[in-house]
N, C-alpha and C positions, 0 to 999 in steps of 0.2 A: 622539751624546749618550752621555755614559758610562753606565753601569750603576750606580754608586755614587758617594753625594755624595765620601767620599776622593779620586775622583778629578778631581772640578770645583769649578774657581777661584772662579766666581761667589760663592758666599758664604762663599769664604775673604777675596773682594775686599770681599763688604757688610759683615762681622764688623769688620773695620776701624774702621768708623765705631761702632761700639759702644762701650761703655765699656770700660774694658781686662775689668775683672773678668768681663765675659759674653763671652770671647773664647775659643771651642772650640781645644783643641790635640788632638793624636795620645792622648793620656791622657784625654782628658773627652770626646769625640765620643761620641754615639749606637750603641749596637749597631743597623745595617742590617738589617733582615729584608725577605725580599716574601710575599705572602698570597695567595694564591688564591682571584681571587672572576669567577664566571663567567665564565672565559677570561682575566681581566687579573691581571698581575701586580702586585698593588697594593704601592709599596714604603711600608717602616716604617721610623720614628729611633725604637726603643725605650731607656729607659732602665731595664733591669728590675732589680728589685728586691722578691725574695719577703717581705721583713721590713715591708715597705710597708703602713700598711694601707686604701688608698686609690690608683687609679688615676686619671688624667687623659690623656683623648685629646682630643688638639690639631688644628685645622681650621683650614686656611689659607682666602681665600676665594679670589677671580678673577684676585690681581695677586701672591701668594704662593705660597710651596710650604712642605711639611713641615719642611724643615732650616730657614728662615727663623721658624719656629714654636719649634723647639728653641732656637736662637739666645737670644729673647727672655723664653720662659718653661718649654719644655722641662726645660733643663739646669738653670735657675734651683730651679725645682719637685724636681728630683730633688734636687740638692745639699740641700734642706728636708726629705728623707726619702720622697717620692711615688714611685712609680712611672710617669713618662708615655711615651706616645704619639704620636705625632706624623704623620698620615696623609698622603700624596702622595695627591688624589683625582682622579679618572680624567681623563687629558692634561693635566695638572699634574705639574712634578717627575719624579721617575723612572720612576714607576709606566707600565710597560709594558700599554696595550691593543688589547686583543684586535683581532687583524686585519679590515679588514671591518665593524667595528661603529661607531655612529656615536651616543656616550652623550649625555644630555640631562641635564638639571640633576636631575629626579626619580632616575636613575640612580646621583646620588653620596648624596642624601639613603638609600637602598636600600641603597649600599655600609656607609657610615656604622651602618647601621641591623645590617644585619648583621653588620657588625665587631665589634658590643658584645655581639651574642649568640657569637659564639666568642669574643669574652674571659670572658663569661657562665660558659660551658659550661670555660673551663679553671680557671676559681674563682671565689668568688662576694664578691670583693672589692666593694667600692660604687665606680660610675665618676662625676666629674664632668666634660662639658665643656669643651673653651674654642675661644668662633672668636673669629679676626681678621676684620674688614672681612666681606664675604659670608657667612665662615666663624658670625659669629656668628648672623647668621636661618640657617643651615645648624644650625647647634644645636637652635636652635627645633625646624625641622620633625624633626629627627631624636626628639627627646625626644618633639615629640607621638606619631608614628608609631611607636618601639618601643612592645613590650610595658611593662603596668606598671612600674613599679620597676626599670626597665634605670637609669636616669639619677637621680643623688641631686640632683644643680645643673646648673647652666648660667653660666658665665662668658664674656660677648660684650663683644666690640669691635665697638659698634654692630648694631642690629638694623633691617634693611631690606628691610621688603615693599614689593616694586617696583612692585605692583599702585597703589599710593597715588602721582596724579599728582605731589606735590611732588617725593617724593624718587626715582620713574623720572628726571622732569626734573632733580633737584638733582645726580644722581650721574652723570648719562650725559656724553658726550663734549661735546654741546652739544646744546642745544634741538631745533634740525634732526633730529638724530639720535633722541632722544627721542620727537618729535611725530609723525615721519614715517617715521624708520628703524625703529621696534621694530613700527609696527602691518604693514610692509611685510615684517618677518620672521618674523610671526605666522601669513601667509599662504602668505610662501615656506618654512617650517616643514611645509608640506603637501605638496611637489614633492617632486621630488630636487633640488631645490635646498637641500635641508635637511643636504647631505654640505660642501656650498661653506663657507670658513673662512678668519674676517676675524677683524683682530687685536684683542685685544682694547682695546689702546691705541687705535684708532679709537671704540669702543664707550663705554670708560669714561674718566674725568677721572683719569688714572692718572699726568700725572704730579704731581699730588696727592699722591702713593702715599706719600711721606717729603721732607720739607723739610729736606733737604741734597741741594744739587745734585749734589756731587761722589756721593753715593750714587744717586740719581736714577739717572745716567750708568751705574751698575752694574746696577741695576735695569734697563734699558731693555735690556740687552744679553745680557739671561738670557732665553732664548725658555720654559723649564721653570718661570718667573713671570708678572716686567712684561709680557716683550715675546711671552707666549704668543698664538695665533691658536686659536678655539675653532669651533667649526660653528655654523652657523644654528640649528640645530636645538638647540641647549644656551642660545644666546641668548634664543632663542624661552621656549623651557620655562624660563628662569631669571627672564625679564621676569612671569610668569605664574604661576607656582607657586602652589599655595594649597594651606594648612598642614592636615593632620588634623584642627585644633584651634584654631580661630579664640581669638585674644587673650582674648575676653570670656569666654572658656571653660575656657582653659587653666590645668589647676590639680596640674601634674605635677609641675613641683618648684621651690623659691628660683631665682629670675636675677639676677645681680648685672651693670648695663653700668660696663665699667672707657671710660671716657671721654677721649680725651685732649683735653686744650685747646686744642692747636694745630693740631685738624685741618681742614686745607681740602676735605676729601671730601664728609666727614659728622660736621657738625657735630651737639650731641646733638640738635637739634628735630627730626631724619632718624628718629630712635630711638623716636620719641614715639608714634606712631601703632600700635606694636605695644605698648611699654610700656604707656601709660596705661591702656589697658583692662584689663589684668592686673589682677587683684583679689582672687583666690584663693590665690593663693601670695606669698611679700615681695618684692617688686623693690629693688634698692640700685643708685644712682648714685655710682660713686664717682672723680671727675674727677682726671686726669693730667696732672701740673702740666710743662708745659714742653714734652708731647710731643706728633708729628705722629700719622698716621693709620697707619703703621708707624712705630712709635716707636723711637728710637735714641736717646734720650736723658735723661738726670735731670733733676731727683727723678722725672720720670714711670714711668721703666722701673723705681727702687724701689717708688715706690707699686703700680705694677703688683702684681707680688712681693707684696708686704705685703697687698697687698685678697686675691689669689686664696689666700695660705695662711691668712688667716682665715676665709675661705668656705668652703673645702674642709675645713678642720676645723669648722667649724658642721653643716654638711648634710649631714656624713658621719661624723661621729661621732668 
């Protein structure tokens, strides 16, 4: 696997399917960093920019990686004057971990949480959010769990606590899987059978993931995305998670869900069960006309664009 996205194809081959104008060249790609965090190399697509006055760091979730993140709203966001972010989380993407260690879903929520305190600590610009797919309940628990005022928004592509029968059953690979495989790796989560790693396309309804086959097909053959294999023990801990900061409670900052209409993953009633209770702070839906569940497509991927830089100048000044 290479060290740097420059040197792999993969999402030179999905950018493709994109609209011309979001199509990274040798002039507009990300500056690469990696980050040190307890033994992993975690790597970075930063697009910095000190005249910024506003940060945003990007969350992929289960079937994504960081350049895939830059891709869609990354570059989009900086080219609008942002400074973002775009995190590779642990056996995801490039990001090198640590040998011997075996991360669980709590562990990226940690990663996430203290990544914002060393952006924190190098200035004290206001950060917002944004997940894709998983990445966005990854938002969530991260905003509940930092410190106050780490996090000014949250911008998701869907929010799904897994705990909630429908949508474990709605998102998983099939029913089977669901009913029988998540409570048998809640168990095997307790062995050393919690090192054992099954792919994730077994697990989740992934090829959902973008409705374009011909992209699909590229998808499937990136192991550092689609076609990653993750541990029991991450499966376990990702089906189970429970947030700082239960819904009815939660009053940390604006969420806005960017929606798309043609998702067959997670459609928005998947979103509803964390949303509705929210009552404390605004929640906005604002639906994506045309696109899938990774969107590569208009008007969706403008409106995208167009909702997240009116949020991020709402919430953050």
């Amino acid at each position: 696997m290479p060290r740097y996205y420059r040197d792999q194809q993969a999402w030179k081959d999905l950018q493709m399917f994109l609209p011309e104008r979001l199509r990274l060249d040798e002039s507009s790609v990300p500056q690469e960093e990696f980050w040190e965090w307890r033994g992993n190399q975690v790597h970075l697509d930063r697009y910095a920019d000190s005249a910024a006055s506003v940060k945003v760091v990007l969350l992929h979730g289960v079937g994504t990686n960081g350049r895939q993140m830059s891709l869609i709203l990354g570059a989009p966001l900086a080219r609008r004057g942002f400074e973002t972010i775009a995190i590779d989380n642990l056996g995801y993407g490039l990001t090198d971990v640590a040998p011997g260690t075996v991360p669980g879903y709590g562990d990226w929520v940690d990663l996430v949480v203290d990544y914002l305190e060393y952006e924190r600590r190098r200035d004290v610009r206001p950060i917002v959010l944004y997940g894709l797919s998983a990445g966005g309940m990854l938002a969530y628990h991260v905003a509940a769990k930092a410190p106050r005022d780490t996090v000014r928004g949250i911008i998701g592509m869907t929010f799904l606590d897994q705990r909630v029968r429908k949508v474990a059953d709605g998102t998983a690979h099939d029913l089977l899987t669901a009913r029988v495989g998540v409570p048998f790796l809640r168990l095997a989560a307790k062995t050393p059978a919690r090192r054992v790693r099954y792919p994730m396309w077994l697990a989740a309804k992934m090829s959902t993931l973008a409705n374009s086959r011909a992209a699909m097909k590229v998808f499937m053959k990136d192991r550092t995305s689609a076609a990653n294999w993750v541990s029991v023990k991450f499966l376990a801990d990702y089906m189970s998670y429970a947030p700082a900061i239960e819904p009815a409670d939660f009053d940390v900052c604006p969420i806005i869900l960017t929606q798309p209409e043609e998702d067959r993953w997670t459609p928005y009633e998947f979103s509803k069960p964390v949303l509705d209770p929210i009552t404390q702070v605004p929640v906005t839906v604002v639906p994506l006309e045309g696109a899938g569940h990774y969107p590569l497509e208009d008007p969706g991927l403008q409106q995208l664009e167009e909702a997240a830089v009116g949020f991020i100048r709402a919430v953050a000044g």
